[in-house]
C-alpha positions as CSV (number, residue, x, y, z in Angstrom):
1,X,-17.5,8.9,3.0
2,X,-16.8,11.2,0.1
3,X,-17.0,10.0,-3.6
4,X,-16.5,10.9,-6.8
5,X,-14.6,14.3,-8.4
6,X,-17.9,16.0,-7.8
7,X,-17.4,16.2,-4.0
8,X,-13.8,17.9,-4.1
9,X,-15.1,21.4,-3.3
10,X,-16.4,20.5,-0.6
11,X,-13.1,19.8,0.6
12,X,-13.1,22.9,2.7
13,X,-15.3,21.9,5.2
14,X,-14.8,18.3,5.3
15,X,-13.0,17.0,8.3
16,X,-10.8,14.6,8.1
17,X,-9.8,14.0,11.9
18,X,-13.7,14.0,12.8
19,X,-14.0,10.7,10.9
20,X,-11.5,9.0,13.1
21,X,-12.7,11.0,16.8
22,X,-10.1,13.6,16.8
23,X,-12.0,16.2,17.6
24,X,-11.5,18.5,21.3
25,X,-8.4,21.0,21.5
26,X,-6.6,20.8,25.3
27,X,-5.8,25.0,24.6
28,X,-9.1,25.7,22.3
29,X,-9.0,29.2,23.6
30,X,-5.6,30.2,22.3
31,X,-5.9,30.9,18.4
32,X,-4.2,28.4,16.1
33,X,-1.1,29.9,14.3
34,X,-2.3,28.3,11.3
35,X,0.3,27.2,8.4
36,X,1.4,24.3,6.7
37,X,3.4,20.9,7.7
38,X,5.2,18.4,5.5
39,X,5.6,20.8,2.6
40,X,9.6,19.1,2.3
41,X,10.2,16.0,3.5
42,X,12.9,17.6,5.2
43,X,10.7,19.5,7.2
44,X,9.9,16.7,9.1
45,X,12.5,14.5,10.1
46,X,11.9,11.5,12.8
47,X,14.9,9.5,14.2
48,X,14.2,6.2,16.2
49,X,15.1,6.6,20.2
50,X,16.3,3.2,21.8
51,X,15.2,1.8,25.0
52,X,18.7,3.2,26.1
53,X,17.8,6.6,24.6
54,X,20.2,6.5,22.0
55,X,19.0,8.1,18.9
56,X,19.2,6.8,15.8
57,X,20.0,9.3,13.1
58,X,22.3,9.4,9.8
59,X,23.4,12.1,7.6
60,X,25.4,11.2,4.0
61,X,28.7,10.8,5.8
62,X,27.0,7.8,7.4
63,X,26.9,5.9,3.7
64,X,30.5,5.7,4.7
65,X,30.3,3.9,8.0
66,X,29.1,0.8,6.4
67,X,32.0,-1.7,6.7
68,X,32.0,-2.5,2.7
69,X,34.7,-5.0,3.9
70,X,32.5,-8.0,4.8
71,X,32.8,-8.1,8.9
72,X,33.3,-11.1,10.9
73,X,30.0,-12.8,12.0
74,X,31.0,-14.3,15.4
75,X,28.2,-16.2,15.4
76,X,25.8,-13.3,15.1
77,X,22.2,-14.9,14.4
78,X,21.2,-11.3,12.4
79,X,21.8,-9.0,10.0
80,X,21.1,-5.8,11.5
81,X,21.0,-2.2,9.3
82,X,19.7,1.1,9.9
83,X,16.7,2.1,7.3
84,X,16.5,5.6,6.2
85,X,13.5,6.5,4.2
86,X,12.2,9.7,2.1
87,X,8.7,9.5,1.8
88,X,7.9,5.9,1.8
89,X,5.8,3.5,3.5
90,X,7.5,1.3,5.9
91,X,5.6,-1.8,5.3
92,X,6.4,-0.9,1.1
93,X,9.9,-0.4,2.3
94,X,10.0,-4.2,4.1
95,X,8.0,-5.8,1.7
96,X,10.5,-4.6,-1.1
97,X,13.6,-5.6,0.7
98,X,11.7,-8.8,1.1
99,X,11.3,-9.6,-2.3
100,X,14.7,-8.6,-3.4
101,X,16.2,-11.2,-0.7
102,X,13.6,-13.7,-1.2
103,X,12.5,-14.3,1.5
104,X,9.0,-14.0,3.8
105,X,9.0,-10.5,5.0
106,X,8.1,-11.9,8.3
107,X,11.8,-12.4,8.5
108,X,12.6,-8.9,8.5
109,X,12.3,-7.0,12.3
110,X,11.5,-3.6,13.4
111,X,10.4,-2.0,16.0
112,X,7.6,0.7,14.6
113,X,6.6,2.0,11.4
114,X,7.8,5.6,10.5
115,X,5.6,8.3,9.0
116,X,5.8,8.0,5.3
117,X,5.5,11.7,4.9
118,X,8.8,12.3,6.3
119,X,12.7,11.7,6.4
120,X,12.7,8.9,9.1
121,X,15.5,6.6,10.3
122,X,15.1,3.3,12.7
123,X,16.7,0.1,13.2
124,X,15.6,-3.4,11.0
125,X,17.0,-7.2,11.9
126,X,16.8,-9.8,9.4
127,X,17.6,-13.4,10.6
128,X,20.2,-14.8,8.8
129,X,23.5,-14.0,6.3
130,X,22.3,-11.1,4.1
131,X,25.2,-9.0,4.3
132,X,26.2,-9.1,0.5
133,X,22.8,-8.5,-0.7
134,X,22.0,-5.9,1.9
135,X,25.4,-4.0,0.6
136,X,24.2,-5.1,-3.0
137,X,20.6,-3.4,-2.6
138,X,22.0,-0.6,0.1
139,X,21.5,1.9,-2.4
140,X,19.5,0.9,-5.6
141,X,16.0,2.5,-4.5
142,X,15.5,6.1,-4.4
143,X,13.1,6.3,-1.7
144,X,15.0,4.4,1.0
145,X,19.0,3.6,1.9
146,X,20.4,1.0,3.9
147,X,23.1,2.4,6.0
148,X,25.2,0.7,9.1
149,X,24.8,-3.2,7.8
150,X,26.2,-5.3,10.2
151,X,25.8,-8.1,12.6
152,X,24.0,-9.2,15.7
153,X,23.2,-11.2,18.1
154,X,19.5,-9.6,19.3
155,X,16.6,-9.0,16.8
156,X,14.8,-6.1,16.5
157,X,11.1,-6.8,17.9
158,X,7.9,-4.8,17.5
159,X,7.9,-2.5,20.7
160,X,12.2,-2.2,20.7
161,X,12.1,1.2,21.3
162,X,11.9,4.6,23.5
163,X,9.9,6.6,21.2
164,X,11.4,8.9,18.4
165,X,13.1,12.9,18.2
166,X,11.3,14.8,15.8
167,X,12.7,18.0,14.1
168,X,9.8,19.9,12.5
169,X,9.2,23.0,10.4
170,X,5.5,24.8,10.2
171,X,5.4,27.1,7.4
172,X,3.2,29.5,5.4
173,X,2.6,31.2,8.5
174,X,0.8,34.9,8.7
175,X,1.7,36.2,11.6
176,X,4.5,38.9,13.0
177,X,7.9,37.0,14.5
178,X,6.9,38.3,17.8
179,X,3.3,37.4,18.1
180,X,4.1,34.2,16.3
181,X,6.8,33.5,19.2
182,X,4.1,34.3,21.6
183,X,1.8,32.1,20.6
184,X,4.0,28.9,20.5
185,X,5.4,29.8,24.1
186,X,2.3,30.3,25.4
187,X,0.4,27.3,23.7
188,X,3.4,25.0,25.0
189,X,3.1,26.7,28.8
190,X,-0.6,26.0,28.7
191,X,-0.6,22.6,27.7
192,X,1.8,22.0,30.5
193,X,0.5,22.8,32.9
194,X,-2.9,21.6,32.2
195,X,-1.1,17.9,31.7
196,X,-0.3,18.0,28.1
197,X,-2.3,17.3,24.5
198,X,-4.5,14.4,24.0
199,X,-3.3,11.2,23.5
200,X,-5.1,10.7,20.1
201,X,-3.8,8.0,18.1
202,X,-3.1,10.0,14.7
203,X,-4.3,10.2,11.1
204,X,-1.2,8.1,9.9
205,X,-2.9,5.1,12.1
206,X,-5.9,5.4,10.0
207,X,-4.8,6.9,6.3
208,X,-3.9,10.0,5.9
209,X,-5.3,10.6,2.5
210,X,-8.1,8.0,2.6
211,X,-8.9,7.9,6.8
212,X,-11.2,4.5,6.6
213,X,-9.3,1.5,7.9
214,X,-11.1,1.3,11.0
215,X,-13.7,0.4,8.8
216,X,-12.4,-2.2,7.2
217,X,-11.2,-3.4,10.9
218,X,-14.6,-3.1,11.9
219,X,-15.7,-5.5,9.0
220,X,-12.7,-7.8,9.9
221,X,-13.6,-8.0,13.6
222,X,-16.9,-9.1,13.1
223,X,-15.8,-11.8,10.2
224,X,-17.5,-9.9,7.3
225,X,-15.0,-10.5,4.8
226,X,-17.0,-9.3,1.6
227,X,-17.5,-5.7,3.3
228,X,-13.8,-5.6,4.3
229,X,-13.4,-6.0,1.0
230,X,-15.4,-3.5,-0.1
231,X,-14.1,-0.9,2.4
232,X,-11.1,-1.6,0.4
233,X,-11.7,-0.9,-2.8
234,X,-14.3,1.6,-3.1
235,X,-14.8,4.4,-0.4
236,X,-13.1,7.4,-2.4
237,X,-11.7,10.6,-0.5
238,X,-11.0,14.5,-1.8
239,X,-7.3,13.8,-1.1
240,X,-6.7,10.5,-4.2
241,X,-6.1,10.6,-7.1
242,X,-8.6,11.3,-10.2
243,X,-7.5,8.2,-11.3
244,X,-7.7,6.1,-8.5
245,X,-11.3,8.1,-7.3
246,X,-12.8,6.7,-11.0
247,X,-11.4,3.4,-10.0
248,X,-13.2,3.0,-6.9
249,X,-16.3,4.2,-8.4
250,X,-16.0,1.6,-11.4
251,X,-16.1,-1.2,-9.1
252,X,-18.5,-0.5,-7.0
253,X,-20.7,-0.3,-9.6
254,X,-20.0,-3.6,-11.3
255,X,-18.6,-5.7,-8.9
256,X,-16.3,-6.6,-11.7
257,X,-12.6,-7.6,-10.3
258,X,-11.2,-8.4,-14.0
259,X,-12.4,-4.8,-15.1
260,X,-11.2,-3.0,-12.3
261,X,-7.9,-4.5,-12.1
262,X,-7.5,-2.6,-15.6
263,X,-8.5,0.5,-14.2
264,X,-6.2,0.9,-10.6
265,X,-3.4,2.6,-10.0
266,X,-0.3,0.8,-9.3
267,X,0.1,3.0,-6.5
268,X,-3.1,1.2,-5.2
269,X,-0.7,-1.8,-4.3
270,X,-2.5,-3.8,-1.5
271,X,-5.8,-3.3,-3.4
272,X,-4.0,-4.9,-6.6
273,X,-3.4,-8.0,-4.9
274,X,-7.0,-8.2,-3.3
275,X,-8.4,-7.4,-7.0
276,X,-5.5,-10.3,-8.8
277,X,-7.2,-12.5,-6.1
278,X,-10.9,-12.4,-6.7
279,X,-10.1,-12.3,-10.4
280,X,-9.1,-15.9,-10.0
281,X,-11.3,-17.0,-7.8
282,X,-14.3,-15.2,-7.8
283,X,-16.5,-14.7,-4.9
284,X,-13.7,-15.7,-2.1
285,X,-13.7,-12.8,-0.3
286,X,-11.7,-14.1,2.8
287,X,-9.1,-14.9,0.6
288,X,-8.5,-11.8,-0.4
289,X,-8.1,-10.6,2.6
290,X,-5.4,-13.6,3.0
291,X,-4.0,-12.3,-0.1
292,X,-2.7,-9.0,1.4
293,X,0.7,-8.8,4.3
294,X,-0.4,-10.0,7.4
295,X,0.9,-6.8,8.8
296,X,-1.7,-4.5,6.8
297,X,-4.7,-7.1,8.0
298,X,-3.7,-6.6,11.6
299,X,-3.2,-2.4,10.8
300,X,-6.5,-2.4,10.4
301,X,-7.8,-4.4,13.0
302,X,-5.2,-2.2,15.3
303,X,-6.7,0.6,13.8
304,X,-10.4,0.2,14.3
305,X,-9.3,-0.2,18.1
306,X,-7.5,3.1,17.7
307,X,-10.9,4.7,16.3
308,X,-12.9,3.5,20.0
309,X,-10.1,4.6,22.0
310,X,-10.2,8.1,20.2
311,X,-13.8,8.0,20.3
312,X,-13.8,7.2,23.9
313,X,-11.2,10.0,24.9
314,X,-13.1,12.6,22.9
315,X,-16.5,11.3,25.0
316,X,-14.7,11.7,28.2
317,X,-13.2,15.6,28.0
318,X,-16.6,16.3,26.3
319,X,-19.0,15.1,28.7
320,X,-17.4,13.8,31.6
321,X,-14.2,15.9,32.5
322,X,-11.7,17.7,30.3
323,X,-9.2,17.7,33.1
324,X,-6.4,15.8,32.6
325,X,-4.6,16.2,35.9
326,X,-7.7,15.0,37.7
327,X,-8.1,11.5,38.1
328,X,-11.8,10.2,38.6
329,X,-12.7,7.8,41.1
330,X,-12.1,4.5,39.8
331,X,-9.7,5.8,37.0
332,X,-6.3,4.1,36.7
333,X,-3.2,5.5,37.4
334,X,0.0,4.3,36.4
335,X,3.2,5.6,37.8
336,X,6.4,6.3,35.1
337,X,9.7,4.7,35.3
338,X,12.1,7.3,36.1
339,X,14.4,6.6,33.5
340,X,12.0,6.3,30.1
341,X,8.6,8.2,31.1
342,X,6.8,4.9,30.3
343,X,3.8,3.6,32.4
344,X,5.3,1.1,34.7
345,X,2.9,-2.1,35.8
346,X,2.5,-0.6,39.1
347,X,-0.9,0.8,39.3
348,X,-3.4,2.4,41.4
349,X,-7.2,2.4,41.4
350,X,-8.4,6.0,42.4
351,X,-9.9,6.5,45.9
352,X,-10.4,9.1,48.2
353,X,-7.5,7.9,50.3
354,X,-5.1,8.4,47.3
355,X,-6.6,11.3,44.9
356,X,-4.7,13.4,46.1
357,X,-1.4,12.0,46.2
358,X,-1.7,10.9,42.6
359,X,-3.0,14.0,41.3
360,X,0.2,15.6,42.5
361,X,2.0,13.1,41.3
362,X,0.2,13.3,37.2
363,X,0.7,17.4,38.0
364,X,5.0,16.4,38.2
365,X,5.0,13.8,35.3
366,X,5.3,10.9,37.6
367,X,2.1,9.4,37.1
368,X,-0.2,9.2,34.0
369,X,-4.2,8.5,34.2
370,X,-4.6,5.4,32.1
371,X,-7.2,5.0,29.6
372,X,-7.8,0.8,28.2
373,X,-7.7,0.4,24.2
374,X,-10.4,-2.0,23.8
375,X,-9.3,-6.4,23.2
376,X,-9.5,-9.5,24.1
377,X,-7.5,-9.1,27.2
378,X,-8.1,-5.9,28.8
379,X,-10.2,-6.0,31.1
380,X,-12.0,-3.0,32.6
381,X,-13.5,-2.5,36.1
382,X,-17.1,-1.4,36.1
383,X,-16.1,1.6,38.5
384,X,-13.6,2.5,36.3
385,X,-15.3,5.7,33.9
386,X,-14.1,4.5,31.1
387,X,-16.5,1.2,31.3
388,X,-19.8,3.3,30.7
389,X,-17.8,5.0,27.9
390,X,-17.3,1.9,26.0
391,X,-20.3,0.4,26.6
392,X,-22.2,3.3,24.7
393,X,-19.6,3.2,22.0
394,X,-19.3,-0.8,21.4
395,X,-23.6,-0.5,21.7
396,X,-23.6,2.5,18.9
397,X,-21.3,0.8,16.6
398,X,-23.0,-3.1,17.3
399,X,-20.3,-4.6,18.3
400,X,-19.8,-6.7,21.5
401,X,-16.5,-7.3,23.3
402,X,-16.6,-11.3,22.8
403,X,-16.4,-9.8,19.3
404,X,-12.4,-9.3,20.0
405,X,-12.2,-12.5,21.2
406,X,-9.6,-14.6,18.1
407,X,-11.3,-17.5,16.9
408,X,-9.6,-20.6,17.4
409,X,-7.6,-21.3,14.3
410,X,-6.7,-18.1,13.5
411,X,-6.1,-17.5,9.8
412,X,-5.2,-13.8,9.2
413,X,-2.6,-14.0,13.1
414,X,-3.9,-10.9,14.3
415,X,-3.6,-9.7,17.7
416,X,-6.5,-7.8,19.2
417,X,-6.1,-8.4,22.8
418,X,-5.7,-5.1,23.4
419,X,-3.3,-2.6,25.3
420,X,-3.1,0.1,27.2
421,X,-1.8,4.1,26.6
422,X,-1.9,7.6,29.2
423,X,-4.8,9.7,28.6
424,X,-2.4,12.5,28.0
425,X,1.3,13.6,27.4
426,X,3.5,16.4,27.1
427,X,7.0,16.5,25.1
428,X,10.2,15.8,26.7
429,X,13.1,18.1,25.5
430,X,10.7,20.4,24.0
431,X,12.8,23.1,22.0
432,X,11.5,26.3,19.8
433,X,14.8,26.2,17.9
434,X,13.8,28.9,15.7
435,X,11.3,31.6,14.0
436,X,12.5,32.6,10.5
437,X,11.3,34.0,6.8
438,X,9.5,31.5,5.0
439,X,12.2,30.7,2.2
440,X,9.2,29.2,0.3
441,X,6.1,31.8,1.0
442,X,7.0,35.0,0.8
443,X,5.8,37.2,3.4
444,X,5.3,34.3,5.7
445,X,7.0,33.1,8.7
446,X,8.3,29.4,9.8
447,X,8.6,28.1,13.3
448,X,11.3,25.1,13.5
449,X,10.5,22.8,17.2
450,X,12.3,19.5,18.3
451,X,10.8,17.4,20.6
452,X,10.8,13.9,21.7
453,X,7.6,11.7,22.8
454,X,7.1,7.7,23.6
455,X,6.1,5.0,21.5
456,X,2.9,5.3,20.0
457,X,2.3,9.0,20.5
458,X,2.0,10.9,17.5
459,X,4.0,14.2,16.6
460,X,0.9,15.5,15.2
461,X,-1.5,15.5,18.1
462,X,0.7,17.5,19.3
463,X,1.4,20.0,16.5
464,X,-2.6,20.5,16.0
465,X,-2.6,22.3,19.1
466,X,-0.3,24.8,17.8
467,X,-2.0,24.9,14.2
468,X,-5.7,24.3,14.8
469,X,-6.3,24.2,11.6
470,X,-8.6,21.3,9.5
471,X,-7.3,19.2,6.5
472,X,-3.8,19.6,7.6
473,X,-1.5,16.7,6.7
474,X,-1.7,15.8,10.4
């Protein structure tokens, strides 16, 4: 952890992605290209891809396509509209649109949550009539618009979706157009062929400017509510403000809830509510947790699974194999669906008898080696590799896998049973679109790439491969 204004030089060599288990390049032999991402929010724009592959994207002559004359409901149980957002959180973005309708923001669908560092665009249901206030609020808050409000009959359901198209600029870049375009091309062959980057869950899952939920969803797994709290409010990071870094540091020294509420940010909205809550009733730690969304309690309880699963992937290419076309015996390998790239539920354990026909098939991009995110209901083989992984890592960080078990009346309605994601990916409809001047650096050189990848999968694991460079907004 890093605290205080004192510790901001050392921001150089402080890496942020090590905290979290990022840490192994699939192409560490080819030299990063360096540069900068997310210097515009238009330089990187996500759209939402349906299950049908549609993609989800807007420009300003879709304000238009809003029917402004009420449409017929036909018995339509939702309200559905397309969210387009300019640097904002989605939960903020929800929560707000929640308020202004009054009602739970429970009520309000999607199917992911967008980078906030970004121009994104994805589908939200509401159950119920709020066509007029939709319309009313379409356009009222400058980091987000409501486009497309209509009716219909399906909700929008956490997992509703294909994955996203990104469109993405790297700039600041000091390197000559042609070796740049040699890099990228070669960088992108590479990871091809060797099965594509590591899976990593991302920065965004953990926080990009202050990377500790897994802590705090750490604390929440094993019921310590007063140290959830704590992770919270005072762990400080080079990349916050002065003003919320003095914050943090003012309550942890006094412990004082009433003083510090004087002293945060607004911007600091989640911890707000935590520090109005132990203001009135001192001491109640749990309820402060209670106090926040549900949806941020069970981020970081999702996230602190994301941290072992990182941890767990890094362990494997570091010390077991790094090759990602090789399944191991007793690995499991899922085969795709044809249509979306997903894993299917047809499965394979590895033996000798079928090594070789799965390999092949991983090699094509019909099969993907799976690796277990750690809850209540996966269960792992003890042959499968990954079991030894985990047991070092759950052993290291003292925690034990009844640990994920939910207690019986469940307070905070988090899920932590647990999933299931490949080991590694490549892009689908992976375009260099462009190698320019750097409108912005003179001197320097941009590289504009669209790609698409599944649900889950973060654009920025894959762009780190191309960069290899630390502290990056990645």
């Amino acid at each position: 952890m890093i605290h205080g204004e004192s510790d901001m030089a050392s921001f150089d060599h402080f890496s942020y992605e090590n905290l979290v288990g990022i840490r192994h390049y699939v192409t560490n032999e080819i030299p990063g290209i360096k540069g900068e991402i997310k210097n515009f929010l238009s330089d990187f724009i996500v759209q939402e891809i349906t299950m049908d592959k549609d993609v989800i994207k807007t420009n300003d002559s879709d304000r238009d396509a809003t029917p402004w004359n009420k449409p017929a409901r036909n018995n339509r149980k939702y309200t559905s509209f397309v969210l387009r957002k300019f640097g904002f959180d989605t939960i903020h973005a929800i929560e707000y649109i929640a308020r202004r309708l009054g009602i739970p923001s429970q009520k309000i669908t999607f199917a992911g949550i967008k980078d906030n560092q970004a121009i994104t665009t994805q589908q939200v249901t509401v159950e119920g009539d709020y066509w007029s206030q939709l319309v009313a609020i379409a356009k009222d808050n400058p980091n987000f618009e409501l486009i497309n409000i209509n009716y219909t009959h399906t909700p929008i359901n956490t997992g509703d979706l294909w994955g996203n198209k990104f469109f993405i600029r790297v700039r600041n870049i000091d390197m000559e157009k042609d070796i740049l375009k040699d890099s990228v091309e070669r960088t992108m062959r590479v990871l091809e062929e060797r099965g594509g980057f590591l899976n990593y869950f991302g920065l965004q899952r953990f926080g990009t400017h202050r990377p500790n939920s897994h802590k705090l969803g750490k604390r929440i797994v094993m019921g310590d509510w007063e140290g959830a709290i704590n992770e919270l409010l005072i762990p400080s990071f080079p990349r916050e403000t002065v003003e919320a870094i003095k914050a943090r540091k003012l309550y942890g020294d006094t412990r004082d809830p009433v003083l510090a509420l004087k002293e945060f940010p607004d911007s600091l909205f989640y911890e707000k509510l935590a520090l109005e809550y132990l203001a009135a009733h001192p001491g109640d730690f749990k309820g402060a947790l209670l106090a926040l969304p549900r949806t941020i309690v069970s981020l970081y309880t999702y996230s602190f699974q994301s941290y072992l699963f990182n941890e767990v992937i890094s362990a494997r290419f570091e010390t077991v194999s790094n090759n990602l076309v090789q399944p191991l015996p007793g690995d499991i390998v899922a085969l795709l669906d044809t249509k979306h790239g997903q894993m299917t539920k047809v499965r394979y354990v590895i033996e000798e008898s079928n090594r070789e026909m799965l390999t092949e098939y991983i090699k094509i991009g019909k099969a993907a080696i799976v690796v277990p995110v750690i809850g209540s209901r996966i269960r792992i083989h003890d042959k499968n590799p990954f079991m030894r992984l985990y047991e070092v890592l759950l052993a290291r960080e003292c925690i034990e896998r009844q640990d994920f078990m939910p207690p019986d009346n469940d307070e905070f309605g988090i899920n932590i049973q647990g999933v299931t994601r490949p080991l590694a990916l490549f892009p689908r409809n992976l375009k260099l679109v462009e190698i320019a001047d750097d409108d912005l650096n003179t001197g320097k050189n941009t590289v504009r790439l669209s790609f698409d990848l599944p649900k889950g999968t973060y654009a920025t694991m894959f762009l780190r491969e191309l960069i290899k460079q630390e502290n990056q907004y990645l």
